[in-house]
VMD Tcl script that builds the backbone (N, CA, C; Angstrom):
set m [mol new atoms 309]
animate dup $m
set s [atomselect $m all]
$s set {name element resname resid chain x y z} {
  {N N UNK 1 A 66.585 -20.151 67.060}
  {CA C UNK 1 A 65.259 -19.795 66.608}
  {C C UNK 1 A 64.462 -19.263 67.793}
  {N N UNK 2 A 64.008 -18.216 67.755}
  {CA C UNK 2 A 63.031 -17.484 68.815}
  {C C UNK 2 A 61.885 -18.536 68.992}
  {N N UNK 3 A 61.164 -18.423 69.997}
  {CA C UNK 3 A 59.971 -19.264 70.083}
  {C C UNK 3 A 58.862 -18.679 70.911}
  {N N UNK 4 A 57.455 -18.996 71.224}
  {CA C UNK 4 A 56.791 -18.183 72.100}
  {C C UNK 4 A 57.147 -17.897 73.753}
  {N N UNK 5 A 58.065 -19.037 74.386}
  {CA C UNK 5 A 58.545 -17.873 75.418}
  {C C UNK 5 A 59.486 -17.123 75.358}
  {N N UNK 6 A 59.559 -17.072 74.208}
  {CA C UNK 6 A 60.684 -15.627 73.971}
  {C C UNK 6 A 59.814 -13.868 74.457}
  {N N UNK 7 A 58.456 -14.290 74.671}
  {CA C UNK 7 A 57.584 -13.013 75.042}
  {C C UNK 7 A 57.807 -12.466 75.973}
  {N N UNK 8 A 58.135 -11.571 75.986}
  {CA C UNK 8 A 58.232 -10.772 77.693}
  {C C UNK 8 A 56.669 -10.640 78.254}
  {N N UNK 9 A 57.199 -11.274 79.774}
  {CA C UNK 9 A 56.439 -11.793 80.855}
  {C C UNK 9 A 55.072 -10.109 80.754}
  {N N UNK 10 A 55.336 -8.945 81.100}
  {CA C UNK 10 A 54.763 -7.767 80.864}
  {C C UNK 10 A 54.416 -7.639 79.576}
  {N N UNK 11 A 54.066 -8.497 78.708}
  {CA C UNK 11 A 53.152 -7.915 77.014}
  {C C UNK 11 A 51.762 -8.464 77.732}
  {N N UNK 12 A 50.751 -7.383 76.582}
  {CA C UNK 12 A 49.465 -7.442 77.320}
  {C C UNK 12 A 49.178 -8.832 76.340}
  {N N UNK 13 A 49.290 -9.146 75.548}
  {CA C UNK 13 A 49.254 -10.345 74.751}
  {C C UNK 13 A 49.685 -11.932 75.593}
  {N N UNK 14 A 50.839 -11.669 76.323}
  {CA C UNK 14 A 50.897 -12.479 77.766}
  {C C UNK 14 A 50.755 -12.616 78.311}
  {N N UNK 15 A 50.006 -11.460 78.594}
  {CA C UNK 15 A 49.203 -11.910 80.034}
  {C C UNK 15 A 47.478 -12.575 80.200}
  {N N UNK 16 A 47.146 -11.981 78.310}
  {CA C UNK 16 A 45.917 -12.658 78.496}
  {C C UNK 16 A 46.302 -13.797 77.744}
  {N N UNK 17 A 47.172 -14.197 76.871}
  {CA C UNK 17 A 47.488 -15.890 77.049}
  {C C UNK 17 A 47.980 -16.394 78.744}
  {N N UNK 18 A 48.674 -16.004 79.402}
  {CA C UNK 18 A 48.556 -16.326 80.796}
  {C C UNK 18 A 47.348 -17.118 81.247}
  {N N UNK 19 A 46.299 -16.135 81.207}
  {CA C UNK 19 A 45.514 -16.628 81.839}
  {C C UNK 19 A 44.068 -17.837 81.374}
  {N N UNK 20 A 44.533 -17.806 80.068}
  {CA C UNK 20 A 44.170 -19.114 79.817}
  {C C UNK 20 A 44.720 -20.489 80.249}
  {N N UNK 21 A 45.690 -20.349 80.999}
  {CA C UNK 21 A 46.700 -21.775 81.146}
  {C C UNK 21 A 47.051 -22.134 81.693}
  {N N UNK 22 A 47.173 -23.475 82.262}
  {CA C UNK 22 A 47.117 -23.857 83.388}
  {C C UNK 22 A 48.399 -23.734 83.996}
  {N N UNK 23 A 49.226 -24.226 85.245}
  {CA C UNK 23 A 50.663 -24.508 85.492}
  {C C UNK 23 A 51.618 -25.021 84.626}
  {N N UNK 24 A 51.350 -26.336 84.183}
  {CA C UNK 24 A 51.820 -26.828 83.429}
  {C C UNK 24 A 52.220 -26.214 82.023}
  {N N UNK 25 A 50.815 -25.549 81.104}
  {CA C UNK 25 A 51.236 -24.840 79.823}
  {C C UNK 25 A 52.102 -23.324 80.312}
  {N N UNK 26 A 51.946 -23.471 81.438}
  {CA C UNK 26 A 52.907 -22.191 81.677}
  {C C UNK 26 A 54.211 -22.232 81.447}
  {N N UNK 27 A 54.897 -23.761 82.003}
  {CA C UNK 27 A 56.295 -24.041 81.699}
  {C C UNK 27 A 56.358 -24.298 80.595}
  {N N UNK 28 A 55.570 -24.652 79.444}
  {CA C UNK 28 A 56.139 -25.142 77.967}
  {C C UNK 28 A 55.963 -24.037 76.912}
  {N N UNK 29 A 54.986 -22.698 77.600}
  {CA C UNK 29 A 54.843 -21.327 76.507}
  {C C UNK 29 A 53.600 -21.862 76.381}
  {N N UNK 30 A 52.908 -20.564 75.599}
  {CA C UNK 30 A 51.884 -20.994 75.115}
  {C C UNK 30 A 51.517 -21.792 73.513}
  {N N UNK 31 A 52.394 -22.274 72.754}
  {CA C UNK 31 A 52.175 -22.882 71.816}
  {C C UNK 31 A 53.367 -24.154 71.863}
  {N N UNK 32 A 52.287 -24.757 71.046}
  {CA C UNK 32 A 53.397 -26.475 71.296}
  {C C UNK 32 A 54.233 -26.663 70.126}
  {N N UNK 33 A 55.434 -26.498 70.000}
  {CA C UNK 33 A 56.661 -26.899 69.436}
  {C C UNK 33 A 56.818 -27.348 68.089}
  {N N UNK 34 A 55.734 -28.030 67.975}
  {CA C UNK 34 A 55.726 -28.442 66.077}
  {C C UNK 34 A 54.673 -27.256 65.849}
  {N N UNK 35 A 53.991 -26.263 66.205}
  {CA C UNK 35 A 52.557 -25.429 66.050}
  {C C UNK 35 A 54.073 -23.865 65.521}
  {N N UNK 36 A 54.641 -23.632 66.635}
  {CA C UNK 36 A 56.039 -22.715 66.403}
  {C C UNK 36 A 57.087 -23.235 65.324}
  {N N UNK 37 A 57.011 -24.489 64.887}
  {CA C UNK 37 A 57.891 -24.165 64.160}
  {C C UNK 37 A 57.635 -24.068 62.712}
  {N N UNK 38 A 56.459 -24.378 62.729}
  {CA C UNK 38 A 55.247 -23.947 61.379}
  {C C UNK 38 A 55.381 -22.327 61.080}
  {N N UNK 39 A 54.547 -21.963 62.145}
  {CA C UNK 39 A 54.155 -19.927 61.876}
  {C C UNK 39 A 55.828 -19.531 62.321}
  {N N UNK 40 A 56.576 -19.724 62.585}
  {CA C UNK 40 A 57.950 -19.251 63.416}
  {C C UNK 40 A 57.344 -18.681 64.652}
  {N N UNK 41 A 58.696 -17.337 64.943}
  {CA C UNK 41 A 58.499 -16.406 65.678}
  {C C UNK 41 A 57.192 -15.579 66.367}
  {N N UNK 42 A 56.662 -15.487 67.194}
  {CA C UNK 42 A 55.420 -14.233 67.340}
  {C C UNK 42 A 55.941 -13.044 66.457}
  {N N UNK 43 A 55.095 -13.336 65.559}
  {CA C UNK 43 A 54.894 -12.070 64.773}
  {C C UNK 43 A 54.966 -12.138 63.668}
  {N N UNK 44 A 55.529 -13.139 62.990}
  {CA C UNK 44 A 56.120 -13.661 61.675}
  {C C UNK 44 A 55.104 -14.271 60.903}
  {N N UNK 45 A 54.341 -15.014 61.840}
  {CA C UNK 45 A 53.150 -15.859 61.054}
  {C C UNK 45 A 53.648 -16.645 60.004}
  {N N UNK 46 A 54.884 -17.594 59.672}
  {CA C UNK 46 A 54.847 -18.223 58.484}
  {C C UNK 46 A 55.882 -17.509 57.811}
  {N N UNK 47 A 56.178 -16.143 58.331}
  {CA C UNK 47 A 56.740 -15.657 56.961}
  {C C UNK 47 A 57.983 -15.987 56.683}
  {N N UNK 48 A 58.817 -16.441 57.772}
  {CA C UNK 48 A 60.263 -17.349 57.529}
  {C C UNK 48 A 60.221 -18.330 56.438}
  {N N UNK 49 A 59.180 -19.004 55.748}
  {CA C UNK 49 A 58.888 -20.393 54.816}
  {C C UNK 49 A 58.951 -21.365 55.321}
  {N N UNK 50 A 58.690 -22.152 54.951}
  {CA C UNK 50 A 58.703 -23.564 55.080}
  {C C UNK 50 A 60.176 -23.926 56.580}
  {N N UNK 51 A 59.401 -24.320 57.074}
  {CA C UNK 51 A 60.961 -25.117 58.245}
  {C C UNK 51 A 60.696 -26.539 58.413}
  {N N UNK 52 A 60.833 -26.919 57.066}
  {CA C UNK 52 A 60.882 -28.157 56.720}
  {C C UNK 52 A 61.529 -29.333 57.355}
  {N N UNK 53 A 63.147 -29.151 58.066}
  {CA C UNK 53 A 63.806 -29.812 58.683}
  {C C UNK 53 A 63.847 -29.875 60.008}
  {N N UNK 54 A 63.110 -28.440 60.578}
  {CA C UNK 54 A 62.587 -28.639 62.171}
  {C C UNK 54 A 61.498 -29.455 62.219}
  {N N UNK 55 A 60.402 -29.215 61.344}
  {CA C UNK 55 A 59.103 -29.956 61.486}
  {C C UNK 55 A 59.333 -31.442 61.264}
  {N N UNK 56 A 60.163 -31.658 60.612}
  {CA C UNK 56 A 60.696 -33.303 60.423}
  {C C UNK 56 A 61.110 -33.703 61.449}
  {N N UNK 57 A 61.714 -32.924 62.310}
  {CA C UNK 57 A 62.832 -34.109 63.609}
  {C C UNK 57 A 61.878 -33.638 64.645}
  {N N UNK 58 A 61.032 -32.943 64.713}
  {CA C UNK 58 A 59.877 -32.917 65.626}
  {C C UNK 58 A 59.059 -33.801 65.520}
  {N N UNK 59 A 58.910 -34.622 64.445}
  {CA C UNK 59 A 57.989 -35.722 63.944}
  {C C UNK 59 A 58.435 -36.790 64.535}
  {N N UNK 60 A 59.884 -36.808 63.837}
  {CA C UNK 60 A 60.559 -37.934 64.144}
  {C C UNK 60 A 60.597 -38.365 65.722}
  {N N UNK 61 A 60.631 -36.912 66.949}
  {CA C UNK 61 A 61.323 -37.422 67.971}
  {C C UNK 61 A 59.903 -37.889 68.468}
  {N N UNK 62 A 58.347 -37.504 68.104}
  {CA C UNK 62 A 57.379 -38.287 68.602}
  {C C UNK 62 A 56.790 -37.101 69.043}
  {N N UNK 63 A 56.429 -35.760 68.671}
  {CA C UNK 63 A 56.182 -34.953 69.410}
  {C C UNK 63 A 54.267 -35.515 68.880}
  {N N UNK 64 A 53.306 -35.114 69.217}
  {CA C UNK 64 A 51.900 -34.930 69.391}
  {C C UNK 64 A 51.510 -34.208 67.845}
  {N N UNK 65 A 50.972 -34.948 66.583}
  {CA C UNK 65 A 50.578 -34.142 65.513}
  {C C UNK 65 A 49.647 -32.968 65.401}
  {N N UNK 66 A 48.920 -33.496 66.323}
  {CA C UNK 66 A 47.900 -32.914 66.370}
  {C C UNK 66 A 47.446 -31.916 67.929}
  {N N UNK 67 A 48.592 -31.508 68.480}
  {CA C UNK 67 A 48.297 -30.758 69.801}
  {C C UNK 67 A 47.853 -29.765 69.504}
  {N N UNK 68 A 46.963 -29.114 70.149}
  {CA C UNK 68 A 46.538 -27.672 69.833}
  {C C UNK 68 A 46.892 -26.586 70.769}
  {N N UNK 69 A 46.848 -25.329 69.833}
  {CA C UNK 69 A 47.443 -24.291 71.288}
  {C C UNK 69 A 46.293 -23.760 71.907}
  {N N UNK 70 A 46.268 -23.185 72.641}
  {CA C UNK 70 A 44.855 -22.454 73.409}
  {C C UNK 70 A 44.273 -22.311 72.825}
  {N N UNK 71 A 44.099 -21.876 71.575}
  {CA C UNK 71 A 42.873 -21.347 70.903}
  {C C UNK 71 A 42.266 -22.500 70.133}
  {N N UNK 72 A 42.929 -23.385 69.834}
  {CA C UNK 72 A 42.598 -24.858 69.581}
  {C C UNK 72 A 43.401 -24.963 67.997}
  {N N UNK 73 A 44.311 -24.048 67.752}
  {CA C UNK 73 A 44.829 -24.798 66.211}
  {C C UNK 73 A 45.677 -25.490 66.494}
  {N N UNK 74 A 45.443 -26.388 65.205}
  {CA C UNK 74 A 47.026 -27.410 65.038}
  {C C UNK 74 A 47.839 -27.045 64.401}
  {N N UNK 75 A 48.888 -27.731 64.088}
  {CA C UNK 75 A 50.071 -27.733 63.432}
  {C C UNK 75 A 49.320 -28.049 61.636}
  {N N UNK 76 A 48.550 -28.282 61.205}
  {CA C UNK 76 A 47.861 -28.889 60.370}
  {C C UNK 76 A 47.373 -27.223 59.908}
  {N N UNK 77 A 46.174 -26.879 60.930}
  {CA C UNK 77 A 45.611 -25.563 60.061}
  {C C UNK 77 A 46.394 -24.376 60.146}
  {N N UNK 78 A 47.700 -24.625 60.861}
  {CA C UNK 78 A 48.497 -23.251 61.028}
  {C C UNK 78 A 49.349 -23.331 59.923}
  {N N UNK 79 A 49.786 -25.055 59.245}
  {CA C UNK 79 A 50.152 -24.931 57.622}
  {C C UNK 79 A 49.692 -24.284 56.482}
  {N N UNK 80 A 48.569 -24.759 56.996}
  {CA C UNK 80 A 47.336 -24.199 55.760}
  {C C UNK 80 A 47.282 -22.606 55.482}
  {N N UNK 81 A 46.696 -22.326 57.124}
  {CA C UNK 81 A 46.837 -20.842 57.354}
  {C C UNK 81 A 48.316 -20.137 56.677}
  {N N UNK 82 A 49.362 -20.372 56.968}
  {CA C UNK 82 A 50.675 -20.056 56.221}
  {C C UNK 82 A 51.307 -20.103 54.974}
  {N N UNK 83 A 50.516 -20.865 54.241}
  {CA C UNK 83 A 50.583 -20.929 52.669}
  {C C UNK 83 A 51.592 -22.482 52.495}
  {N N UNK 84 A 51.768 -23.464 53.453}
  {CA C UNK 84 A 52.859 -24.374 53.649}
  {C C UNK 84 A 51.912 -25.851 53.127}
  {N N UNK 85 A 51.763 -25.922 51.587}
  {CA C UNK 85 A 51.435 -27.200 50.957}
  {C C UNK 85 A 52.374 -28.636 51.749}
  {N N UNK 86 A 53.499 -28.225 51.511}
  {CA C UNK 86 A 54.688 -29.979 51.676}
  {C C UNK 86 A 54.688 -29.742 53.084}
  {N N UNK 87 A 54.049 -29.026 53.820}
  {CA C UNK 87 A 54.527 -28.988 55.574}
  {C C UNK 87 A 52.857 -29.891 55.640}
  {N N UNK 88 A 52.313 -29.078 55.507}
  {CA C UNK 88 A 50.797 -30.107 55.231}
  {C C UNK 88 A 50.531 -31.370 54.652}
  {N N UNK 89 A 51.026 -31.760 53.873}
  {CA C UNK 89 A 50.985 -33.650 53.276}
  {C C UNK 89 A 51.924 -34.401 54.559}
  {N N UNK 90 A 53.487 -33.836 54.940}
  {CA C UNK 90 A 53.938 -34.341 55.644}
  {C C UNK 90 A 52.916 -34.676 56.940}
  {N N UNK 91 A 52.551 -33.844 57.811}
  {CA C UNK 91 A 51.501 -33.444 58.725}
  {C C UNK 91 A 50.611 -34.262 58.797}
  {N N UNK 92 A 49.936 -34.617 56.969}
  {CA C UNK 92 A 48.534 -35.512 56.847}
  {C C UNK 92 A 49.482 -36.968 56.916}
  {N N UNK 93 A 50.262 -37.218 55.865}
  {CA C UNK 93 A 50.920 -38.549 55.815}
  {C C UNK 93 A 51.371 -39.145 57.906}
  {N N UNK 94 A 51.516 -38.050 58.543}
  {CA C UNK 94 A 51.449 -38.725 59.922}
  {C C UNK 94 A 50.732 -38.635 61.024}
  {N N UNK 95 A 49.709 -38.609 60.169}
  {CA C UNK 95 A 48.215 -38.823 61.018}
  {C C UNK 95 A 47.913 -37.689 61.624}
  {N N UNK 96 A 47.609 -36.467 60.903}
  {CA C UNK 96 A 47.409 -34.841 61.111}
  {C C UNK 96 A 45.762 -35.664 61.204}
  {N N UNK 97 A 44.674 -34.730 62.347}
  {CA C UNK 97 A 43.231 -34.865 61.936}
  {C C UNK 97 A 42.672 -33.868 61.375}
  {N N UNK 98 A 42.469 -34.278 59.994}
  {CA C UNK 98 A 41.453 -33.122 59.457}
  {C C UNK 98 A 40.046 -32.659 60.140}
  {N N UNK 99 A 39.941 -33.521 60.494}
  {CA C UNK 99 A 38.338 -33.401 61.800}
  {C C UNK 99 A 38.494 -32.301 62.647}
  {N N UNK 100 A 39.664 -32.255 63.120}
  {CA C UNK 100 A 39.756 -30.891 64.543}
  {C C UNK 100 A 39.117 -29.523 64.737}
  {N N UNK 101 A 38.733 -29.045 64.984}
  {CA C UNK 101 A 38.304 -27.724 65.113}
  {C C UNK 101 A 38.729 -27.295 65.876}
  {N N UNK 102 A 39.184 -25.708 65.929}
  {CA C UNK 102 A 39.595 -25.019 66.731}
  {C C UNK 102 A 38.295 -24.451 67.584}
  {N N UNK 103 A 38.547 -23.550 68.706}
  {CA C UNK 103 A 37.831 -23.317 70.196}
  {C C UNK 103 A 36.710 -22.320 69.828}
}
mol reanalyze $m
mol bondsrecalc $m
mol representation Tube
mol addrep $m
């Protein structure tokens, strides 16, 4: 499965996520791992469907429900945003915050 550092280092789209981020979000990409496996690929937005069985063992292994990527979405409104009802109850059933706002 492609993921956001799949971006080449030279897209102008990378470089101004670049520079939002610190050292650290530099080594992990710019979006956090259950947030990618919601929308998929850059570029796809969702349109792969549901990745029902990644978002599960991402749960399972303890990843952060509610991390946000730079711009401040979660894994929660990037369901929503994607048309993904059963990715969203799962999400809420493990303590997704509806409270969050993005940046």
């Amino acid at each position: 499965m492609a993921n956001a550092t799949d971006v080449q280092p030279e897209s102008a789209w990378y470089a101004a996520m670049s520079a939002q981020m610190d050292e650290e979000e530099m080594d992990s990409g710019p979006f956090p791992p259950l947030y990618t496996a919601i929308v998929g690929p850059i570029g796809t937005v969702g349109e792969h469907g549901d990745n029902w069985s990644e978002v599960e063992r991402l749960l399972q292994s303890g990843v952060d429900v509610n991390e946000q990527t730079p711009q401040g979405w979660t894994p929660l409104m990037a369901s929503g945003s994607c048309g993904q009802p059963a990715i969203m109850r799962l999400l809420l059933r493990t303590g997704a915050d509806v409270a969050h706002r993005d940046r």
